[in-house]
Backbone as CSV, one residue per row, in Angstrom:
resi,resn,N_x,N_y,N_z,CA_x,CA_y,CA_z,C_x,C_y,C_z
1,UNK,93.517,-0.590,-192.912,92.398,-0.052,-193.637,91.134,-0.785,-193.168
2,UNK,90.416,-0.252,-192.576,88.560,-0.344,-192.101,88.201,-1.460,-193.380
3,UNK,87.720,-2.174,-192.992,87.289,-3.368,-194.162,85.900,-3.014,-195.117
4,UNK,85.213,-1.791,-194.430,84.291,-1.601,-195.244,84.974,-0.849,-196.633
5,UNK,85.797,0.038,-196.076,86.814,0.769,-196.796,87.075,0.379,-198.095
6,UNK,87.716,-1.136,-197.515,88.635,-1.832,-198.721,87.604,-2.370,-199.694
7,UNK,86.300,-2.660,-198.783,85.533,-3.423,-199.820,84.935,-1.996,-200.837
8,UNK,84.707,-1.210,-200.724,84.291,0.266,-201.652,85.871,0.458,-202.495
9,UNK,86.751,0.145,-202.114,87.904,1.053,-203.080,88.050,-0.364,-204.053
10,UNK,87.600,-1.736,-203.857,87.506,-2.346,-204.413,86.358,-2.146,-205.419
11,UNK,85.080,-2.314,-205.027,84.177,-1.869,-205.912,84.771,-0.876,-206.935
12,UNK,85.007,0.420,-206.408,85.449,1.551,-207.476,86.538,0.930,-208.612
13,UNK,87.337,0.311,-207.974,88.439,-0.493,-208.841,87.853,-0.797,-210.035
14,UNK,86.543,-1.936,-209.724,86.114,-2.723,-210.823,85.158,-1.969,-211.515
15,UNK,84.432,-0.557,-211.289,83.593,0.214,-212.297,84.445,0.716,-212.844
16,UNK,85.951,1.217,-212.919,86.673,2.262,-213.703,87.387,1.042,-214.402
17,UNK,87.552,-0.192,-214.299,87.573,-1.398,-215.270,86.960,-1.358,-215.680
18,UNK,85.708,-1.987,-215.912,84.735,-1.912,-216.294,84.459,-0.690,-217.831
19,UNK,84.151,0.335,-217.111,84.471,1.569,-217.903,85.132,1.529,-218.950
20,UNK,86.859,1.097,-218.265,87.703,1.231,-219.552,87.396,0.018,-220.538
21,UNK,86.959,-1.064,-220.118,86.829,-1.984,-221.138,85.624,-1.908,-222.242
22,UNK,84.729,-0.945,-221.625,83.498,-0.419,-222.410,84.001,0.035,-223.607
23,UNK,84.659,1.839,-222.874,85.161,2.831,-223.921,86.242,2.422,-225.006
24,UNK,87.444,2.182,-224.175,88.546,2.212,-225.055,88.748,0.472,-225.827
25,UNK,89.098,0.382,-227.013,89.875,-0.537,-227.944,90.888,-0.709,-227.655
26,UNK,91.264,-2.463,-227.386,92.206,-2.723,-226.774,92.452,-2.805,-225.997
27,UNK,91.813,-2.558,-225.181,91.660,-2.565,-223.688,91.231,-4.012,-223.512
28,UNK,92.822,-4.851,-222.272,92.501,-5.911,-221.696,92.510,-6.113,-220.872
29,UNK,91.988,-6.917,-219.906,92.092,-7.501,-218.593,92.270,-8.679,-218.471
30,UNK,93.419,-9.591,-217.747,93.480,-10.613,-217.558,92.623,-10.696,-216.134
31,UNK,91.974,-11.905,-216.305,91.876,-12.182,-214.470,93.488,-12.957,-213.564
32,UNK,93.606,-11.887,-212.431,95.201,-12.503,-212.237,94.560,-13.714,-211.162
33,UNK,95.377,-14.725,-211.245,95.512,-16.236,-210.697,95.187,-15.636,-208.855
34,UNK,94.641,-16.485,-208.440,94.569,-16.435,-206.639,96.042,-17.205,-206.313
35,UNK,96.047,-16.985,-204.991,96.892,-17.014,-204.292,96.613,-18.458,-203.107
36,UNK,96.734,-19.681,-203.224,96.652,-20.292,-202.545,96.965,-20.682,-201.841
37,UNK,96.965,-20.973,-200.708,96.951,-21.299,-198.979,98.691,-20.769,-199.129
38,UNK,99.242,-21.300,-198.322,100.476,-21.057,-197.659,101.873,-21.212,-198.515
39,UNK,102.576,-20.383,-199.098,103.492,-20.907,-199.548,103.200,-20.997,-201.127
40,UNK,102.028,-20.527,-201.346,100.987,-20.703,-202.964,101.074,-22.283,-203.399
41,UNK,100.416,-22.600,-202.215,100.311,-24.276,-202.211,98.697,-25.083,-201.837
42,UNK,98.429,-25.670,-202.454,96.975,-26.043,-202.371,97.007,-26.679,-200.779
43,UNK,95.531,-26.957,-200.493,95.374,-27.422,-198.681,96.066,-28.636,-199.025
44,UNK,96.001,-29.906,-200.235,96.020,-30.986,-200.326,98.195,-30.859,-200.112
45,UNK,98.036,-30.065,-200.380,99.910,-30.229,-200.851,100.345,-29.911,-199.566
46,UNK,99.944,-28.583,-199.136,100.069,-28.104,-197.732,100.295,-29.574,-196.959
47,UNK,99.362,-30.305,-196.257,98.899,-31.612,-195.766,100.243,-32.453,-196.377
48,UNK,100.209,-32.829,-197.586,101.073,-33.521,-197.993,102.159,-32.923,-197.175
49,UNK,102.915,-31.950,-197.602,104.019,-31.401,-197.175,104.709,-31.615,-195.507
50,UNK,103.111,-30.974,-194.578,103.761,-31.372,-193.692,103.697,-33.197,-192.985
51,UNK,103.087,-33.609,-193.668,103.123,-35.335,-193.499,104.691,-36.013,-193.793
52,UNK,104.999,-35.395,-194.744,106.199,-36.248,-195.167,107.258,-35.581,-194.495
53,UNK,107.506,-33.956,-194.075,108.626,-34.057,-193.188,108.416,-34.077,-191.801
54,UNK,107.560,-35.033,-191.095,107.469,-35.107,-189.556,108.436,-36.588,-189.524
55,UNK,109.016,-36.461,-188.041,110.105,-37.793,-188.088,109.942,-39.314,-187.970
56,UNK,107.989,-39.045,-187.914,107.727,-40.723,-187.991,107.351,-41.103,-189.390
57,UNK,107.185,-40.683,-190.807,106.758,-40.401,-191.526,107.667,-41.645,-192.152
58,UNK,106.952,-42.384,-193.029,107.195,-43.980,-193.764,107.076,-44.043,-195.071
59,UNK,107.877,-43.256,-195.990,107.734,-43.475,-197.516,107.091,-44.687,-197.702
60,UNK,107.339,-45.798,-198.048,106.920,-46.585,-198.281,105.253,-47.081,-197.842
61,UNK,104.617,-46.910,-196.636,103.687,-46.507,-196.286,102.841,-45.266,-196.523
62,UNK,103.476,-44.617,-196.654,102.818,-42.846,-196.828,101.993,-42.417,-195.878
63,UNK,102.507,-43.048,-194.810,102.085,-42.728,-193.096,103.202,-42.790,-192.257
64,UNK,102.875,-42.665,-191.101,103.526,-42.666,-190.252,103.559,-44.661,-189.784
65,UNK,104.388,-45.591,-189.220,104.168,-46.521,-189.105,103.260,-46.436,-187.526
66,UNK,101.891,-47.205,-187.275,101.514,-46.986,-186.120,101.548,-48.730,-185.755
67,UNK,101.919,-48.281,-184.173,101.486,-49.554,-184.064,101.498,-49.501,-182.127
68,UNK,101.230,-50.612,-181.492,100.950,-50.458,-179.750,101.649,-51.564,-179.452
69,UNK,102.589,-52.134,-180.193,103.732,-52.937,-179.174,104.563,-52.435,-178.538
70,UNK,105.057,-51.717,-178.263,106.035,-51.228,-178.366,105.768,-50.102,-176.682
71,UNK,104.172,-50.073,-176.874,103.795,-48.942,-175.978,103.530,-49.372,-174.309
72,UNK,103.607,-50.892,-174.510,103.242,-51.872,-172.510,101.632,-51.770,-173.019
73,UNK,100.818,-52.033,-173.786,99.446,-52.325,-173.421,99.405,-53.606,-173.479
74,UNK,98.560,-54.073,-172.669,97.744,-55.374,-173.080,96.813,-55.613,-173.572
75,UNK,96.269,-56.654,-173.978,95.334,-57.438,-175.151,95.768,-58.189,-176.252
């Protein structure tokens, strides 16, 4: 669907809401909840998520352990 499209059948959506919440009694509308990032998971959790299952990942740290001994540099 053409995005201008969607954005007009949206509009229309919300005047015939609208409408009904004018005219008729009893008439409710919840606002329904968004849908967040991936998995309906916030960016912060997302992040979290994939931090803790990568295979360098250090509970106890809540990082990965870094370090350059290990790697031949000098200094």
């Amino acid at each position: 669907m053409p995005y201008l499209v969607r954005i007009e059948m949206e509009r229309s959506r919300r005047r015939i809401r609208d409408y009904l919440l004018n005219v008729m009694t009893g008439y409710e509308f919840e606002q329904p909840k968004p849908v967040l990032g991936f998995m309906r998971a916030t960016a912060l959790e997302y992040a979290a998520h994939c931090r803790r299952t990568t295979g360098h990942y250090v509970a106890a740290l809540d990082r990965a352990n870094i370090s350059n001994k290990d790697q031949g540099f000098c200094c």
